[in-house]
C-alpha positions as CSV (number, residue, x, y, z in Angstrom):
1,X,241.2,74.3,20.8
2,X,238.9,73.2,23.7
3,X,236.2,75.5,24.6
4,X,235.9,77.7,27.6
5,X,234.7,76.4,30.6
6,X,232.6,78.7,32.7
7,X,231.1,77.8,36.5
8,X,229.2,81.0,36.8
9,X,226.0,79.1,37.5
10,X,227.7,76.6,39.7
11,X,228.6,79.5,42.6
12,X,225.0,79.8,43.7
13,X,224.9,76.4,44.9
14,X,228.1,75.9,46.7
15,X,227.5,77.1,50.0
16,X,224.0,75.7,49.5
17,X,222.6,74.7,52.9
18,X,221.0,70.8,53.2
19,X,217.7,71.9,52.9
20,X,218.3,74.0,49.3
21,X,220.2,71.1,48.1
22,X,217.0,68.7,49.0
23,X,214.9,71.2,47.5
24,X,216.7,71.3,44.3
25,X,216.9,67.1,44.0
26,X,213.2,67.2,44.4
27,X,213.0,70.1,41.3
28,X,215.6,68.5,38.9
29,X,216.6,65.0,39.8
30,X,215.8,64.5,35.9
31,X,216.4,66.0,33.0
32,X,215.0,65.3,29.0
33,X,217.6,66.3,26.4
34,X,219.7,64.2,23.7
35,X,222.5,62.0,25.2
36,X,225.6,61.1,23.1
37,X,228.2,58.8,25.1
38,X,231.8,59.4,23.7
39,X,234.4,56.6,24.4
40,X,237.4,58.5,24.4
41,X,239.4,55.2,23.8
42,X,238.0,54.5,20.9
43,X,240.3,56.4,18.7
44,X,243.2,54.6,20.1
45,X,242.1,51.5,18.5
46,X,241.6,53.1,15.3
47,X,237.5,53.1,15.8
48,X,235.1,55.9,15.8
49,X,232.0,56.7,17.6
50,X,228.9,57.1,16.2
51,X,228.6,60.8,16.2
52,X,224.7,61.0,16.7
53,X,222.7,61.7,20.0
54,X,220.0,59.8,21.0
55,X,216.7,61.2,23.0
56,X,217.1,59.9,26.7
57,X,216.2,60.6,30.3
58,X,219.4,61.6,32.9
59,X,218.5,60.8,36.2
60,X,220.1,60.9,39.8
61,X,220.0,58.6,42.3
62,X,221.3,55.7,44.4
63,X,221.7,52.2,43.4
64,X,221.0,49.4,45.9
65,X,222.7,48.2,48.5
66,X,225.0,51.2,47.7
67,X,224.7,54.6,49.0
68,X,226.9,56.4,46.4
69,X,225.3,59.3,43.8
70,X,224.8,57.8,40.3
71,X,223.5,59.4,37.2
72,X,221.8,57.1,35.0
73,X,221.2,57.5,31.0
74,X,217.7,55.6,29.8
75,X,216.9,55.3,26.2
76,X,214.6,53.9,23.8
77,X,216.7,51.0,23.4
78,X,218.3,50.8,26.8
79,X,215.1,51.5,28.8
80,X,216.8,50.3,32.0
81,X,219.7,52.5,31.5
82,X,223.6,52.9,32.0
83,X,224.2,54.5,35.2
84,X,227.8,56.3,36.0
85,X,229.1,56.8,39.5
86,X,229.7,60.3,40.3
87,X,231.7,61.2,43.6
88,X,235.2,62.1,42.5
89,X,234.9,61.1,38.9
90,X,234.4,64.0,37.0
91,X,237.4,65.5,35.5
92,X,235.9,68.0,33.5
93,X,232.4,70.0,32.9
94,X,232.4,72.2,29.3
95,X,229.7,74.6,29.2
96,X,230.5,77.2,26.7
97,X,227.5,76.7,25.0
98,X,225.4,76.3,28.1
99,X,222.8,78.9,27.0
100,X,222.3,77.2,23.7
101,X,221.0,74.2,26.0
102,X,224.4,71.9,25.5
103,X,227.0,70.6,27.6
104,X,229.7,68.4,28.2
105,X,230.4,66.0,31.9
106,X,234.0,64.6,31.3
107,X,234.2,61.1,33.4
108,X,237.3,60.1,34.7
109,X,235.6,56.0,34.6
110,X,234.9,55.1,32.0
111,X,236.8,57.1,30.3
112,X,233.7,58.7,28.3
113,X,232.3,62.0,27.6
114,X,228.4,62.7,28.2
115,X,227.5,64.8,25.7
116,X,224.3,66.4,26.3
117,X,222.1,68.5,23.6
118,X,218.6,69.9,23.0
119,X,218.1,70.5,26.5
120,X,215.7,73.4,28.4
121,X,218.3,75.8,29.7
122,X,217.1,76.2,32.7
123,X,216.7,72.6,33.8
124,X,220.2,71.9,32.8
125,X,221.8,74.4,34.5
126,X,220.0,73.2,37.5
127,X,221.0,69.3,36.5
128,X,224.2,70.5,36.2
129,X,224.8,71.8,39.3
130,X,223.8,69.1,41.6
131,X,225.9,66.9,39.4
132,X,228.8,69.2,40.5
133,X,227.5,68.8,44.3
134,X,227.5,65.0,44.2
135,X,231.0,65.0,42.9
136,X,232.0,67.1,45.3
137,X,231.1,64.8,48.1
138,X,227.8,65.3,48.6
139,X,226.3,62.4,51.3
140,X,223.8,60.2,49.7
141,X,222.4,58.7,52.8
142,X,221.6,62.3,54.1
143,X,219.8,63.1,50.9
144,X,216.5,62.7,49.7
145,X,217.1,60.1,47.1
146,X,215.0,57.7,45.7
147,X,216.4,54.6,43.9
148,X,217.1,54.7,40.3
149,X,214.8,52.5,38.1
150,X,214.1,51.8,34.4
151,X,211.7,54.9,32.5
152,X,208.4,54.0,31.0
153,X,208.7,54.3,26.9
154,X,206.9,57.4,26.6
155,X,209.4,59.4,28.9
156,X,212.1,58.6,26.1
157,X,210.2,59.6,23.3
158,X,211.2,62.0,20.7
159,X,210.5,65.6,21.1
160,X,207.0,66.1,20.3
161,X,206.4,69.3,18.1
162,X,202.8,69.3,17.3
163,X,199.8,69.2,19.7
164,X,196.1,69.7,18.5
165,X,193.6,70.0,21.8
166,X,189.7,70.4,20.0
167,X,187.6,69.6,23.2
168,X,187.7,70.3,26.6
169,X,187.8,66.8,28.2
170,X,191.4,66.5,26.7
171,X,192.7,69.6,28.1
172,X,196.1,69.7,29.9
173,X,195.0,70.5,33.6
174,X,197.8,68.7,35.7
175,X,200.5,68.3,33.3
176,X,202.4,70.7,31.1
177,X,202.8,71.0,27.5
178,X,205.4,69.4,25.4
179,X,208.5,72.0,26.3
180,X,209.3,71.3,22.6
181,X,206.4,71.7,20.8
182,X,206.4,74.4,17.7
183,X,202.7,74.2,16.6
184,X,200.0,74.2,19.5
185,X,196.2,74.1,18.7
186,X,194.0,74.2,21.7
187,X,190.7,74.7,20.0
188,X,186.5,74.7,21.3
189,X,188.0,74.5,25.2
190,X,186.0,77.6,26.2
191,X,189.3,79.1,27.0
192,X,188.4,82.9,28.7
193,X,192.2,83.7,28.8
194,X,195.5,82.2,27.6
195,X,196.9,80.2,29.8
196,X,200.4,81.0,30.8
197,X,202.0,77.7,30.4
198,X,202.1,78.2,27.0
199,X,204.1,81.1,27.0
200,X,206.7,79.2,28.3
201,X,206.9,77.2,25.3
202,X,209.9,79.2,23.3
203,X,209.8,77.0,20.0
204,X,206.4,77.3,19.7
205,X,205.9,78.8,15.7
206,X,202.6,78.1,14.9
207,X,200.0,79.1,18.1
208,X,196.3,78.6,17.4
209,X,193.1,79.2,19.8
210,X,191.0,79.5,17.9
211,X,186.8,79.4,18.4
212,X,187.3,80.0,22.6
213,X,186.2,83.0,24.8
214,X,189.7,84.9,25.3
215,X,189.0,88.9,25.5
216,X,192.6,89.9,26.2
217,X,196.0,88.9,24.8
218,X,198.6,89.2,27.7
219,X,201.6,91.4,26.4
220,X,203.8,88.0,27.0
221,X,202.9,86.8,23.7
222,X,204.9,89.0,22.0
223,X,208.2,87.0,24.3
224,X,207.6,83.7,22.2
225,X,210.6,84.8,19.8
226,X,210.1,82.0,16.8
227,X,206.0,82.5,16.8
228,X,205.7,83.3,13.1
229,X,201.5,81.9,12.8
230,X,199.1,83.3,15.4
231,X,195.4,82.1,15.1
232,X,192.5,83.9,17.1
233,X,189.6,83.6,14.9
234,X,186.0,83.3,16.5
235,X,186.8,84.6,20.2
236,X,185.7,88.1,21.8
237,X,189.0,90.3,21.6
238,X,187.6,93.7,21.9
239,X,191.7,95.0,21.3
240,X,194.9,94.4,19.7
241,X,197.4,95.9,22.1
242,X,200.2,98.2,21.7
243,X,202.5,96.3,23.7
244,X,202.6,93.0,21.1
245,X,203.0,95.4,18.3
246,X,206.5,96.8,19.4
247,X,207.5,93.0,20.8
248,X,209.6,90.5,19.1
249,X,206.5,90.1,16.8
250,X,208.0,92.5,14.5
251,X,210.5,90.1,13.5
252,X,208.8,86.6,13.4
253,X,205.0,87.1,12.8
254,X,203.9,86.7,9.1
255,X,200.4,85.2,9.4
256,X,197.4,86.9,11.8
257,X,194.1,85.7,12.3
258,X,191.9,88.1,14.2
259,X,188.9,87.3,12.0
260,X,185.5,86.9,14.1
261,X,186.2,88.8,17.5
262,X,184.9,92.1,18.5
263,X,187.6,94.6,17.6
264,X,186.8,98.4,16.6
265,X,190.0,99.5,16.0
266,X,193.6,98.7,15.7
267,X,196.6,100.4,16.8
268,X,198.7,102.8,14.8
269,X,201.5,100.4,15.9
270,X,200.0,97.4,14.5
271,X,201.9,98.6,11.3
272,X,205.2,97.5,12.9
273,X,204.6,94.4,12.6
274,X,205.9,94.4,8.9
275,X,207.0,90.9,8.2
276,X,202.8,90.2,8.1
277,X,202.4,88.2,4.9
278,X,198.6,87.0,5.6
279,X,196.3,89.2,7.9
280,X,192.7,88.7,8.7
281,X,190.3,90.8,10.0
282,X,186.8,89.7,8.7
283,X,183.7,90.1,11.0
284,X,185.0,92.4,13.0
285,X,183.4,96.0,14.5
286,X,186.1,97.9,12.8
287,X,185.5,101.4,11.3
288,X,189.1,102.4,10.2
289,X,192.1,100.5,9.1
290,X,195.6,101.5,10.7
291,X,196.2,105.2,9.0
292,X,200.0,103.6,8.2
293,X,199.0,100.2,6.4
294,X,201.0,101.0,3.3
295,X,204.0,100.2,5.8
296,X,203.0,96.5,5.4
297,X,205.3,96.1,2.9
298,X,205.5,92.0,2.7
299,X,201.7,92.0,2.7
300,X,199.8,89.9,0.2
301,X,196.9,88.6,1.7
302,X,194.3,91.0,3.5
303,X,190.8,90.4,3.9
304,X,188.4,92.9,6.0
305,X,185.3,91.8,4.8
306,X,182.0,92.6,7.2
307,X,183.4,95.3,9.1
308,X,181.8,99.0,9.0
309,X,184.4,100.7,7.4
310,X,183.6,103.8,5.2
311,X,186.6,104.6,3.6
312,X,190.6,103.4,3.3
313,X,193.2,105.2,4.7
314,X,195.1,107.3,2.2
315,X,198.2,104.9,2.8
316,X,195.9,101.8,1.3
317,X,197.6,103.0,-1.8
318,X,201.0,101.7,-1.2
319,X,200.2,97.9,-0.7
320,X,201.1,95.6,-3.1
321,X,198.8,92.8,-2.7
322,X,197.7,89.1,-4.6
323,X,194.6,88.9,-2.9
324,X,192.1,91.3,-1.2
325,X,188.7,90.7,0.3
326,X,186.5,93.9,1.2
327,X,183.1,92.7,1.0
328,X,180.5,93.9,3.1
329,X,181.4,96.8,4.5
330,X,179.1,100.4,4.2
331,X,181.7,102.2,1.9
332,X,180.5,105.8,1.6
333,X,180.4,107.2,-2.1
334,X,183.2,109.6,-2.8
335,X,182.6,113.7,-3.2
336,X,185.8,115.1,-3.5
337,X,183.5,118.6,-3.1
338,X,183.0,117.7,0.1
339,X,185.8,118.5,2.1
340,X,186.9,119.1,5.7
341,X,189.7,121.7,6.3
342,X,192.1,121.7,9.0
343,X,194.7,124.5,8.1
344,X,195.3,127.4,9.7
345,X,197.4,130.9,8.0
346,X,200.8,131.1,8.2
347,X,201.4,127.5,9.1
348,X,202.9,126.5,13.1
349,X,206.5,126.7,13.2
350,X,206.2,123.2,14.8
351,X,204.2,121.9,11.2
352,X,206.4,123.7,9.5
353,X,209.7,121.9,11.4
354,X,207.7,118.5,11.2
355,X,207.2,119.3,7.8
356,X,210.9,119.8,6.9
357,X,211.8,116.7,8.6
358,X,209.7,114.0,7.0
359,X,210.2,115.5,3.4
360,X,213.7,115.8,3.8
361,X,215.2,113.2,6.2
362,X,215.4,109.7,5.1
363,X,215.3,108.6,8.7
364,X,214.8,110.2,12.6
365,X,214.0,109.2,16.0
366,X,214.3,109.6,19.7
367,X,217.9,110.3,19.4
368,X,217.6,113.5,17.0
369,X,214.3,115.4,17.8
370,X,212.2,115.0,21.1
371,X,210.1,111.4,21.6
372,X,206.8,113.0,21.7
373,X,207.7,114.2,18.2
374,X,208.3,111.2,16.7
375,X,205.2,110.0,17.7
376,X,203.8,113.2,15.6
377,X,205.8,112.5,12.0
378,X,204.6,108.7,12.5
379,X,200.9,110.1,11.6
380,X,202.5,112.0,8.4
381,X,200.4,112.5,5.5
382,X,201.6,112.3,1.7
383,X,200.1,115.3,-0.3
384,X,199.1,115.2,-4.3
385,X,202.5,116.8,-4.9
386,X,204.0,114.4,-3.1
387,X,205.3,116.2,0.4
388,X,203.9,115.8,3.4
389,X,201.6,117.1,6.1
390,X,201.2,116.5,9.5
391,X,198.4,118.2,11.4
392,X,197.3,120.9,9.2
393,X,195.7,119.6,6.2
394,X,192.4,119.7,3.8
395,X,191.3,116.1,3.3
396,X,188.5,114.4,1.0
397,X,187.4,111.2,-0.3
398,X,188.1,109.9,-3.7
399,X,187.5,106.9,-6.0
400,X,189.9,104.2,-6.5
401,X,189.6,101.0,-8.3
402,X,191.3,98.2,-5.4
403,X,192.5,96.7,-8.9
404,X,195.7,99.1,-8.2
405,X,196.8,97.4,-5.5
406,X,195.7,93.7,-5.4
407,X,196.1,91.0,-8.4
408,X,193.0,89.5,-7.2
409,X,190.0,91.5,-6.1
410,X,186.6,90.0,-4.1
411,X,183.6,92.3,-4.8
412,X,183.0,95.0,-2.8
413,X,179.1,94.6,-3.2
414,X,176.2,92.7,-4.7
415,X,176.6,95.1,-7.5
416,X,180.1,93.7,-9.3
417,X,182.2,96.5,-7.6
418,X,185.9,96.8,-7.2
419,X,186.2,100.2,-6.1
420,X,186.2,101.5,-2.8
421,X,187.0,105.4,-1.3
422,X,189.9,106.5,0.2
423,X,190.9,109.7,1.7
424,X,193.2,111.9,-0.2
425,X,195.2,114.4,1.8
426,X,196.4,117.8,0.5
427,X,198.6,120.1,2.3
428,X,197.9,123.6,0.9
429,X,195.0,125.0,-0.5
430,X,196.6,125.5,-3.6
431,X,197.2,121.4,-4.0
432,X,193.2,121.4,-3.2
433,X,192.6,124.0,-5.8
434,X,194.7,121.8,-8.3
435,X,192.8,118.5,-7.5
436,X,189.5,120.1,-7.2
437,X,189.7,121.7,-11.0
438,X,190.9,118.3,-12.5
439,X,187.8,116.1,-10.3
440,X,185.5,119.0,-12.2
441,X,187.2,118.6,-15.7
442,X,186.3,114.6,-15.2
443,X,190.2,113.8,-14.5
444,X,189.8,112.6,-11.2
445,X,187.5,109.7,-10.5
């Protein structure tokens, strides 16, 4: 069954005028994708084509002393390229899978199919289009075209997917980046913000710029959709925005450097970004960790070390880690006598609701109880007995060895330590009274 063939994009352009057509040969008279040229003869001779695309440039132009629209396909090994006339020879365009950067240009003759893959959308809906104009009639001699001529080696090279920029002389400042890259290191440039050509750069996986000057992340970073590595160590981030935590992120991002930067706190967002597998935070000004961590499921790596951080959040309890590095921070020592109450008698109908809905409902949102609530049970707080609390509360500090939650423990101090505080919440005072006679019997530590 052949596939759909849609002209959606193509409408745009028909009643172009001369000058948008002009404009758009300047903007796309080339395009960089793999080329695979099927004979469609061949099978009536019992032969078969190859079935394997080749990198190559597709360009449009004239040929001397002619005056006719040709597209020409230069590759490595055919550098001065096979060029195909255009005007009234194309029987056929299949772009079903035009989004997915692929498409089809039927030629009447030859009789071949150009079969073109790995392209930037964009570009190729664009090349696509003028190919349509100049098979439509389009005159040559009216148009802005320049000859067609042989492509210099590097134009035809494979897709480059790794780029590593460590000094400033060998910065990018007139050219763009490799559309195809997937790792990008740009690297002691002094960079003060992230340039925005590099948010264009959709297969990028690994992005790493590190040991620059960037204070702010634009929210755009979140849109690069495969970007599973993200490296900022040794720059001067004072924040970690909301906005990237509730991006795409979610889904792709498994290792986070934010070691060396100026950050005090985090977001309670950050914790959506759960497929985190490696997160660092060392050096840092921070004085809390996320009160949701233990939502960091896939977590195994964490280190905070050299932060001022005085205590864990209660949640710390839930990781499951292999390694975990809190060295240097001013942990306070655990009283569980000294306390801080935040309840009131008889409880808010609204903390008794919020209550009822945590400890009961698997799941909520938006779409069962009002936004601003949600927002509310997000900050919920597991009690000894195992229900939660939300705003009403008695909370204290107490002992636990970081053994619990991590294979693999660096000291908390020069002393041999592995155990840090972390706040226990209780939701009635009769939880408290329960904790409080055990910590005084010697069975809490």
């Amino acid at each position: 069954m052949e596939p759909v063939i849609s002209f959606h994009f193509f409408s745009k352009f028909y009643h172009s005028s001369l000058y948008e057509f002009q404009y758009l040969f300047f903007a796309e008279m080339k395009l960089h994708c793999d080329v695979e040229v099927v004979n469609r003869m061949l099978p009536t001779f019992g032969m078969k084509n190859r079935g394997k695309g080749a990198r190559a440039v597709l360009s449009l132009g004239v040929v001397k002393p002619r005056s006719s629209i040709y597209m020409m396909i230069c590759t490595a090994k055919d550098r001065a390229g096979s060029k195909y006339k255009l005007r009234d020879n194309i029987e056929r365009f299949f772009t079903s899978f035009v989004e997915e950067g692929k498409a089809t240009v039927r030629l009447k003759e030859p009789a071949v199919d150009i079969c073109l893959s790995k392209a930037h959308v964009n570009s190729l809906k664009s090349f696509l289009s003028l190919v349509r104009l100049a098979d439509r009639g389009s005159d040559a001699s009216s148009l802005p075209l320049s000859t067609l001529t042989a492509v210099k080696a590097k134009d035809v090279e494979k897709p480059k997917k790794k780029l590593t920029i460590v000094s400033k002389k060998d910065y990018p400042l007139t050219s763009n980046f490799p559309y195809s890259l997937e790792h990008l290191q740009v690297s002691y440039c002094k960079l003060s913000r992230v340039d925005m050509r590099m948010l264009s750069l959709k297969a990028l996986r690994k992005l790493d710029l590190s040991n620059n000057h960037i204070k702010k992340l634009p929210a755009t970073i979140g849109d690069l959709s495969c970007l599973a590595e993200l490296v900022l160590h040794n720059n001067h981030l004072e924040s970690f925005s909301e906005a990237l935590c509730l991006s795409s992120l979610q889904q792709t991002l498994q290792h986070l450097d934010l070691s060396q930067n100026r950050l005090q706190r985090l977001p309670s967002q950050f914790c959506q970004l759960r497929e985190l597998i490696n997160l660092k935070l060392d050096e840092n000004k921070l004085v809390w960790l996320p009160l949701s961590v233990g939502r960091l499921s896939k977590l195994r790596f964490l280190s905070a070390a050299h932060n001022h951080l005085a205590v864990l959040p209660s949640d710390f309890r839930k990781l499951s880690l292999e390694n975990l590095d809190l060295f240097g921070n001013p942990f306070t020592q655990p009283n569980p006598l000294d306390h801080s109450v935040h309840l009131t008698f008889p409880l808010p109908l609204q903390e008794i609701a919020a209550r009822t809905v945590v400890n009961l409902r698997k799941s909520y949102g938006p779409h069962l109880i009002p936004a601003h609530l949600c927002c509310d049970l997000e900050m919920a707080k597991r009690c000894n007995c195992g229900y939660f609390c939300i705003n009403f509360y008695i909370k204290t500090t107490v002992r636990m060895n970081l053994h619990q939650v991590s294979h693999t423990v660096v000291l908390v101090d020069d002393m041999g330590g592995t155990h840090a505080p972390v706040q226990q919440y209780f939701c009635s005072l009769s939880c408290y009274s329960v904790f409080l006679d055990k910590s005084l019997q010697g069975g809490v530590r």
